[in-house]
N, C-alpha and C positions, 0 to 999 in steps of 0.2 A: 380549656385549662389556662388561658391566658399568656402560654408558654411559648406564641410560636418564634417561628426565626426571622422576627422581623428586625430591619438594621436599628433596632432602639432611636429613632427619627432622624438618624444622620442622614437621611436622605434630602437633606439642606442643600441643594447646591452653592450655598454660602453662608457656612456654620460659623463665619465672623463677622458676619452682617447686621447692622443692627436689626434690617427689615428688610427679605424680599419680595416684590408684588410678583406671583405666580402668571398672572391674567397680562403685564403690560412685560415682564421682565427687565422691571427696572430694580437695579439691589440699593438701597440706602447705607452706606457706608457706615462703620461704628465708631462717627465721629461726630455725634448727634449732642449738641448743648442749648442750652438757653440762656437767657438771659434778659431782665428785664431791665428799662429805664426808666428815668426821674417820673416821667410821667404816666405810666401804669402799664406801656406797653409790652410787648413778650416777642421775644425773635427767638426763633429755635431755629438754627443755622446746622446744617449738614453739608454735605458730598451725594447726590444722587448718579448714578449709574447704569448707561441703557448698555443691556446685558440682552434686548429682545431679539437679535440680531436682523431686524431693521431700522430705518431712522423714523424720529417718530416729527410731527411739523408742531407739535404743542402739547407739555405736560403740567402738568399741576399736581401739588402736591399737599395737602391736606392735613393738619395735625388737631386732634381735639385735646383743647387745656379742659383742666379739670381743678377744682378745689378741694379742700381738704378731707370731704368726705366724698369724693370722687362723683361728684356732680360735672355735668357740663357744663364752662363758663362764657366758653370763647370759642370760637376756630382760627386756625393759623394758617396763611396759606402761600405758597409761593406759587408762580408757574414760568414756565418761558417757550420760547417761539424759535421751535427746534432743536431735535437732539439727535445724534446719529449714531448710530451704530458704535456700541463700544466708547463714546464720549461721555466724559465725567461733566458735571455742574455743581455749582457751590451755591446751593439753594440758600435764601433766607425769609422764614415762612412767619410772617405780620399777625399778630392779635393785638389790634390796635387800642382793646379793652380789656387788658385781664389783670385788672385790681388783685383776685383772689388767688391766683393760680397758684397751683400747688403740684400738678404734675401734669404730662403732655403724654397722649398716644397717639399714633400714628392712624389716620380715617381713610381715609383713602389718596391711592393715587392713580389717575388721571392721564391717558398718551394716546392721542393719535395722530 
């Protein structure tokens, strides 16, 4: 019947997040922009957060651009070397070609 008692998916452990990776438990903060320059490139700049409650020695983090019909154009990518426990980072993820871009999802991210 479709009716059960389920919590309607608040079962988010971070329902103001813009993205949590379940698999690395890192939460992407909802402070997720882009922005492009003169010359064609796309920086989508966040707050990533290791919520795994281990440290991790290298993470990367992954964004697919898309164009206006939701093609893939580019990928975005940041990573760094080291993150500990409960430490934030102020990613800034490079598509050094996205002439067309028109919006960014998040592909994957990357910790170990």
């Amino acid at each position: 019947d479709g009716g059960s008692s389920s919590d309607g998916g608040s079962s988010d452990p971070y329902p103001n997040a813009y993205y949590y990776d379940e698999g690395t438990g890192i939460v992407l903060e909802d402070d997720v922009s882009a922005e492009a320059d003169s010359i064609g490139s796309l920086y989508i700049r966040g707050t990533a957060r290791n919520e795994s409650g281990q440290s991790y020695s290298y993470v990367q983090i992954t964004y697919s651009v898309l164009d206006s019909s939701g093609a893939k154009t580019a990928d975005a990518l940041d990573n760094t070397s080291g993150l500990d426990e409960g430490q934030s980072w102020r990613y800034e993820a490079l598509a050094a070609s996205a002439d067309n871009a028109d919006s960014y999802q998040i592909q994957d991210i990357t910790a170990y």
